[in-house]
N, C-alpha and C positions, 0 to 999 in steps of 0.2 A: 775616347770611344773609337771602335774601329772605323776605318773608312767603309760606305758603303759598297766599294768594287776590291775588296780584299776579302780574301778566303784564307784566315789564318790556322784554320785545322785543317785545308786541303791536304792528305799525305800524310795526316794525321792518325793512330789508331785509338779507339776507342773501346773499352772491353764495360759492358754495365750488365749488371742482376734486374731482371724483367725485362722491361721495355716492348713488349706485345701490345701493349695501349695503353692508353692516358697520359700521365706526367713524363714517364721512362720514351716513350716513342715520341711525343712532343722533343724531348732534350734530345733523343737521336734524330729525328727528322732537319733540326736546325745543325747539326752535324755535318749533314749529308752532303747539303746545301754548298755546301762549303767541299764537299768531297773527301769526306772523311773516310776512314776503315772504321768499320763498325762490326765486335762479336756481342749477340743478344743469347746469353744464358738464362731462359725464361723454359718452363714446363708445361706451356698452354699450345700444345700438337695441334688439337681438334676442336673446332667449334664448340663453345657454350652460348646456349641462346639467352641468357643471362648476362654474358662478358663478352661484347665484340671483341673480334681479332685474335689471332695468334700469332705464334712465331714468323710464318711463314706469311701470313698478306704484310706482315711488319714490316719482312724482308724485301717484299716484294715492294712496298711504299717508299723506301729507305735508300733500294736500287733506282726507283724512280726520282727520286728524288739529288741523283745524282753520288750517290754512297757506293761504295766497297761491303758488299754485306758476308759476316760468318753465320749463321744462325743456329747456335748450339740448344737440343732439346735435354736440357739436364734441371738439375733442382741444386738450387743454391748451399740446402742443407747435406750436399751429399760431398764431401772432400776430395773423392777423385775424379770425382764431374766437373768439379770447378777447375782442381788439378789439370786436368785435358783442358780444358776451354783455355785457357791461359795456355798451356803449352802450344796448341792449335794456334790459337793465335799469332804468336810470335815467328812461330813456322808458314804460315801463311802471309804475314803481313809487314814482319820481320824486326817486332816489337810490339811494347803497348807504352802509348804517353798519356793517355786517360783512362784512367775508371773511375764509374758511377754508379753508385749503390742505390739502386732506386728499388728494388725488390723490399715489399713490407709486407706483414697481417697485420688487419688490423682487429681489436673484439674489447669496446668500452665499457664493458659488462663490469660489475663491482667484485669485491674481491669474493663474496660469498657465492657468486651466482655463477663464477668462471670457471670452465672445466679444467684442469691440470692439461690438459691433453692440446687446446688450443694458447694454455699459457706456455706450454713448448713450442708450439709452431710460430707464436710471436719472438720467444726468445730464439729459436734457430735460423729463423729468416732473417730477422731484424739487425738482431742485436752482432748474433754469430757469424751469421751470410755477408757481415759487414766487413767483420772482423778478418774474416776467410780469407775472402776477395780479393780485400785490401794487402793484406799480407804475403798472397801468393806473387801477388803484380810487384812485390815492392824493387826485386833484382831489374825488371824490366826497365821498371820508374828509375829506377838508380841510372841506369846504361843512357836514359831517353835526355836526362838532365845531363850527360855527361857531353851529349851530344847535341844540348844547346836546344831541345826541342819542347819544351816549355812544360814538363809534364805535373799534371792533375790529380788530385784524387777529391772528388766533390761525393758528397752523402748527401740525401733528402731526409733532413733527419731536423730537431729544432734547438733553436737556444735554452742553456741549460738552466729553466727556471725553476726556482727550490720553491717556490709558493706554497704553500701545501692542498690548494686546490685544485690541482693538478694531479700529485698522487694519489690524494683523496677521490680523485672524482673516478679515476679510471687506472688503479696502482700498477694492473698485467701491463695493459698499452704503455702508461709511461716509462716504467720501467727497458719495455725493452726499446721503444724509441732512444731515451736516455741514453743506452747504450751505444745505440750509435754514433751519439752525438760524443760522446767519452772516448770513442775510438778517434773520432775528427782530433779532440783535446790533447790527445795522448802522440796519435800520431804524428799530428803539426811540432807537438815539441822534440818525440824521437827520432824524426826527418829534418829539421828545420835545418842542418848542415850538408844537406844533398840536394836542393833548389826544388824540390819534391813541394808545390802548397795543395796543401789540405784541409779542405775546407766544408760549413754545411751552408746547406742552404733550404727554408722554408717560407711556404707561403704567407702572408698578411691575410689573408682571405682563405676562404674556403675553392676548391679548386674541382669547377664541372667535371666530377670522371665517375665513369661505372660505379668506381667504389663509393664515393659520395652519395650517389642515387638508390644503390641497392642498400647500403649499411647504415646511413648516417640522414636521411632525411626525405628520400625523392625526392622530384622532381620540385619540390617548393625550395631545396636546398640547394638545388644545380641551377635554380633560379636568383639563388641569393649569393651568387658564386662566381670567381672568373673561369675564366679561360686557361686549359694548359698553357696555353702559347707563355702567359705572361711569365711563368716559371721556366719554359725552355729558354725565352730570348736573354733571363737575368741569369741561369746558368752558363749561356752561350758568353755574355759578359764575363762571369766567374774563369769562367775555363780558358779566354783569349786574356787574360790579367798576367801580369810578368808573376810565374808560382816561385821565385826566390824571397818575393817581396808580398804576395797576397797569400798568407797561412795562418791558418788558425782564427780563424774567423769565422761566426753565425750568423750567418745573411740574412735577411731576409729580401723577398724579394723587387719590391718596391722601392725598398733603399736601395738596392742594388740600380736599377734601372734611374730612380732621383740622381743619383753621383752620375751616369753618364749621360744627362740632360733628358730625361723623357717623365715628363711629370703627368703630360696626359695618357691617363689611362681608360679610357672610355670603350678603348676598340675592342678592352681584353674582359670587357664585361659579358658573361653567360645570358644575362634574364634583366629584367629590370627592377630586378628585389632589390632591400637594403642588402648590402654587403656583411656577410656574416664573417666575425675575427675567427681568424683559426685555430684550432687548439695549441696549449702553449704559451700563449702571447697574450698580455696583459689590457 
């Protein structure tokens, strides 16, 4: 476990899809901390009364928080938005040693009731946004490892489980989750000779964020739910891990945090509900 007066991502870059709030601004905010560079490719300019935060208070919490901030307004699904964002970065910051694919839709609706229309914006964000990302960074990743700088590519995405109650339940969503999780699989094995670890990582619980409250249950559900935090500080684990020797792996996040001694988990609790298991996970 790290020591508590080291900052191993200080000087470090960081490119992630979202991160305007919840889980994505949690993992950057624990970044920052540490004095990270941080570019946020997220499309939320202006105020929704709906979805606290956007780009910009994100930016502005992230500089406070002691960060390097880029804050690019582009959309994950547009290829020379991301193109730029990546290039921008490197120009500005003078590489990238992590990316975080934390940009998702999500919509559980059964396969008769789901419009073709939002089964593409899962499969372009999710699946593809992952794909993009990851891909465009990978010359960068290559240079970062070359130069001994530990570099990442972490997805919030889940372990690959074939149950069929899973596909059954919500085929659009798992599908393009899935997908992401196949790029972690695919990419840890097509890197695994460039010190590049690639890895996913999800929650055991259900995780207090806008999206949880407006989509998946209210406020009885954000009660029965943790805390970002607990997912930033087990990422923040993931991402300070030697990447020649931590790849290809599906984390979850409580294991993550059990292996470096922290079993109490009380502080990362939302509400005083039972704890609801997350999708995915058995």
């Amino acid at each position: 476990m790290t020591a508590p007066d080291a900052k191993p991502l200080a000087g470090k870059t960081m490119i992630m899809s979202g991160g305007s709030r919840g889980i994505g601004l949690a993992i950057a905010l624990r970044a920052a901390q540490d004095g990270a560079n941080i570019t946020l490719i997220a499309k939320t300019d202006t105020p929704n009364p709906r979805l606290p935060g956007t780009i910009h208070t994100a930016a502005a919490e992230l500089e406070e928080a002691g960060g390097r901030v880029l804050p690019f307004v582009g959309d994950v699904r547009d290829d020379d938005a991301v193109a730029e964002a990546v290039r921008r970065t490197v120009e500005q910051f003078g590489g990238i040693d992590i990316v975080v694919n934390n940009a998702s839709a999500i919509d559980l609706s059964p396969t008769d009731r789901i419009s073709m229309k939002k089964y593409d914006l899962m499969q372009d964000i999710n699946c593809r946004g992952t794909f993009l990302l990851s891909k465009l960074a990978i010359p960068s990743l290559r240079r970062s490892a070359s130069a001994g700088r530990n570099p990442h590519i972490l997805t919030l995405s889940p372990p690959l489980n074939l149950s069929p109650k899973w596909a059954g339940g919500a085929l659009a969503y798992t599908i393009a989750k899935y997908g992401m999780s196949l790029t972690t699989l695919g990419l840890a094995e097509e890197l695994k000779g460039d010190g590049i670890g690639v890895n996913s990582l999800w929650p055991r619980t259900t995780i207090a964020t806008a999206a949880v409250r407006n989509l998946l249950g209210g406020d009885q559900m954000v009660n029965s739910s943790r805390t970002p935090e607990i997912y930033s500080d087990a990422a923040y684990l993931v991402l300070t891990s030697p990447s020649a020797e931590a790849t290809g792996n599906f984390y979850i996040d409580d294991e993550v945090l059990a292996a470096a001694g922290i079993t109490d988990l009380d502080r990362y609790r939302a509400g005083d509900g039972e704890l609801q298991l997350d999708l995915f996970l058995d």
